[in-house]
N, C-alpha and C positions, 0 to 999 in steps of 0.2 A: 458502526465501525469507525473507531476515529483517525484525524485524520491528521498527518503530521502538520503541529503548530510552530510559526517562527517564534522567534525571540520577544517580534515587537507586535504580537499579536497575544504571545502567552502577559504582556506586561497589559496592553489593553481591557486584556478581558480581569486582569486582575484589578484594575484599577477602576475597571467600572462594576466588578464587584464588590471592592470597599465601599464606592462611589456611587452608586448609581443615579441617573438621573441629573447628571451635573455635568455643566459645559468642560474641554479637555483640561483649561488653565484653573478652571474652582477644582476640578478632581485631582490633578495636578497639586495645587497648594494644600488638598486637605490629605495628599497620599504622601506629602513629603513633612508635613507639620512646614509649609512657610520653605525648607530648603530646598535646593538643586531645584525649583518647580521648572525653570525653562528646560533643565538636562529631559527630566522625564517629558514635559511637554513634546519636547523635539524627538527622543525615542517613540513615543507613542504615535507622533505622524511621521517615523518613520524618513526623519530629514537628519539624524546622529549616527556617528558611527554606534556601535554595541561598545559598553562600558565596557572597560576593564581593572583589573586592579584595587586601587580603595574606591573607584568609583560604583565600582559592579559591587562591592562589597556592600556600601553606603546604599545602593538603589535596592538591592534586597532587605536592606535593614527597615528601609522604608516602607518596602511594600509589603511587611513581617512576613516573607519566603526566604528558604534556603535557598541559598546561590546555585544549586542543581536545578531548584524551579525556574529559573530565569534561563540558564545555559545548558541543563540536560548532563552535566555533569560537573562531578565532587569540586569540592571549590580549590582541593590545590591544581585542579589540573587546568588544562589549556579550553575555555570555551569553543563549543562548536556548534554548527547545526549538523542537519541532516546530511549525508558525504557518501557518496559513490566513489569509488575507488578502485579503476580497474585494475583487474592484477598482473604483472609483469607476464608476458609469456614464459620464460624462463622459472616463473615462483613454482615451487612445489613445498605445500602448506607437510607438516608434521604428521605422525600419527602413530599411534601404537597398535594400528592395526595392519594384516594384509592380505592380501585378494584381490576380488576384484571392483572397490573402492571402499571410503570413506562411508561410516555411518556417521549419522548426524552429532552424534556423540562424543563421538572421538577425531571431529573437527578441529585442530588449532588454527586460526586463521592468523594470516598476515598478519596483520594491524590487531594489534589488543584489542579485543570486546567488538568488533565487528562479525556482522551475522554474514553468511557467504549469499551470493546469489547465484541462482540454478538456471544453466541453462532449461526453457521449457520443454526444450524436445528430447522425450527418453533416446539413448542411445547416441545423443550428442557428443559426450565423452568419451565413447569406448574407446579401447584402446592400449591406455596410458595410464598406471595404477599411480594414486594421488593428485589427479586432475580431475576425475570424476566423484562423485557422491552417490549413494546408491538408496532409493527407498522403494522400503518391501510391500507389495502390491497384493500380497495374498499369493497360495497356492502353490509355495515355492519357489515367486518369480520374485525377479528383483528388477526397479527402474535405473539404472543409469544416467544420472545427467553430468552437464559438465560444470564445475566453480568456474564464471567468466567473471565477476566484480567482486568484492566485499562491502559492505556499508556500516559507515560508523554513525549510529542513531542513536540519539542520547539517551541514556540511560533510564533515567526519570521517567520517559514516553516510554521506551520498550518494555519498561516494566511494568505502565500502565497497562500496553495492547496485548502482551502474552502474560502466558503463568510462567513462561519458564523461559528466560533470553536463549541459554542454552539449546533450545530445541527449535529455537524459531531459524528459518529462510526466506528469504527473497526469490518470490517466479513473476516474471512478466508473463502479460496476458496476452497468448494468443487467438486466433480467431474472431470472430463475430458474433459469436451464439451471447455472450454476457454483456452486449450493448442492451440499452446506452449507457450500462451503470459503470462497466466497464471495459475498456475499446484496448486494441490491440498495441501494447506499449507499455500499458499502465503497469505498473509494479507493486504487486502487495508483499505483505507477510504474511507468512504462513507459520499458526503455534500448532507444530506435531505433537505437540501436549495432548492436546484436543482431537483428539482419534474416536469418539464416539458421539452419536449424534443424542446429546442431553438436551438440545434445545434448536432450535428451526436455525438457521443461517447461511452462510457461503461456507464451501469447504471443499478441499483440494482429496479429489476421489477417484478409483478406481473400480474396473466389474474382476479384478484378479489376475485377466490378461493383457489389456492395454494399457499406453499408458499415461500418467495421470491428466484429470480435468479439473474444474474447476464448474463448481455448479452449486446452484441453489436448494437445499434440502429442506422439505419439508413434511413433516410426518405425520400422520393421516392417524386420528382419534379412534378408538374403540376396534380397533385393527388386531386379528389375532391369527398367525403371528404378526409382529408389529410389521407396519409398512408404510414406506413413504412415499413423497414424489420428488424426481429429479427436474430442477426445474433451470430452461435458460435464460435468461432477463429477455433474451429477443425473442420478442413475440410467432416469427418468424419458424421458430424451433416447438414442436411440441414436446409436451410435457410425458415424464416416463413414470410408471407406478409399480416399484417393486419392494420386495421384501426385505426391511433395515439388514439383516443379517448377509443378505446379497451386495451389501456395498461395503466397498476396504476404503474407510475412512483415513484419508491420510496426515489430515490437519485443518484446521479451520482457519479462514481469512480473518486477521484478527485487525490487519491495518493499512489504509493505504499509504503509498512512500513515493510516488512522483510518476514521469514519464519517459520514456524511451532518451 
């Protein structure tokens, strides 16, 4: 699962992928042909500010990446990182839907191209039609949570960790059961692209009626009908064995994005 990279660490790893094996100022002189070698030197330990302008333009040229590689997004726009961005209590996001909430789909959020973040406890939102978001658990039920953040993650990466920006959200982790890999705080993505289990991983699940968790799926060989197991990182929690079609896949962890 990857994991959000800064700026002067996506220019690092670049630069000792041209480079490898070579002190910072040889990598440095042979990633710039002889130019700017101190600018990149000092980016690379992380002692510069982030370029901007013909400099950011000139240090991608260098480093033969598009300016998205380096800043996560398009070159005419404004560099950023990773941005949590709580939403005004008063914001009420768009939609062209009505009931009783928002599907993931017909989300507009605040801020252009930010994914929302879900409150993790179903039923946190109810209430208040356009505050919550609702995902379908199986059985005719539906989960309620509430948009508390938005996050603007650059583009570049999000398109790395999901198939589909669109469909992706942010849930922090609660309880203890997915220590130590994941502690109570931590904030993934989740791509609801990924609703079937094609391959072993973490993924945001359902039994139909409760609601959603976050757990380790793994599917069990020569199984008919297929079957897997539900699995907690903490040792602490045993292990569950049921039938793949018993579980309402709701998205897969596709990326981690920070902490509380």
């Amino acid at each position: 699962m990857p994991r959000m990279k800064s700026a002067y660490e996506r220019i690092r790893a670049r630069i000792d992928e041209l480079h490898p094996g070579t002190s910072d100022r040889a990598a440095s002189l042979a990633a710039s042909g002889g130019r700017n070698a101190d600018l990149l030197r000092t980016i690379k330990q992380g002692r510069s500010a982030f370029p901007r302008g013909d400099n950011l333009q000139g240090l991608a040229a260098y480093l033969r990446w598009p300016v998205d590689a380096l800043t996560g997004e398009p070159a005419d726009g404004e560099p950023y990182e990773l941005e949590r961005v709580p939403l005004d209590e008063n914001h009420v996001p768009t939609s062209d839907t009505d009931g009783e909430g928002y599907g993931r789909d017909h989300y507009s959020p605040n801020i252009p191209g930010a994914i929302p973040e879900l409150d993790a406890r179903a039923g946190g939102g109810e209430g208040a039609v356009g505050e919550v978001m609702v995902l379908p658990i199986g059985n005719g039920t539906i989960s309620a949570h509430k948009i508390v953040d938005e996050w603007r993650i650059p583009p570049a990466y999000l398109r790395e960790a999901v198939s589909s920006p669109d469909r992706a959200i942010v849930l922090p982790i609660q309880g203890d059961s997915m220590l130590p890999n994941y502690a109570p705080g931590d904030r993934v993505i989740i791509d609801l692209a990924e609703h079937e289990l094609r391959a072993d991983g973490v993924y945001l699940i359902s039994d139909g009626f409760s609601e959603p968790q976050i757990k380790r799926l793994q599917r069990i060989m020569f199984t008919t009908p297929p079957r897997c197991k539900i699995i907690s990182d903490n040792p602490s929690y045993e292990a569950q064995e049921v039938d793949v079609d018993g579980v309402r896949i709701l998205g897969k962890v596709a990326a981690y994005v920070g902490r509380r």
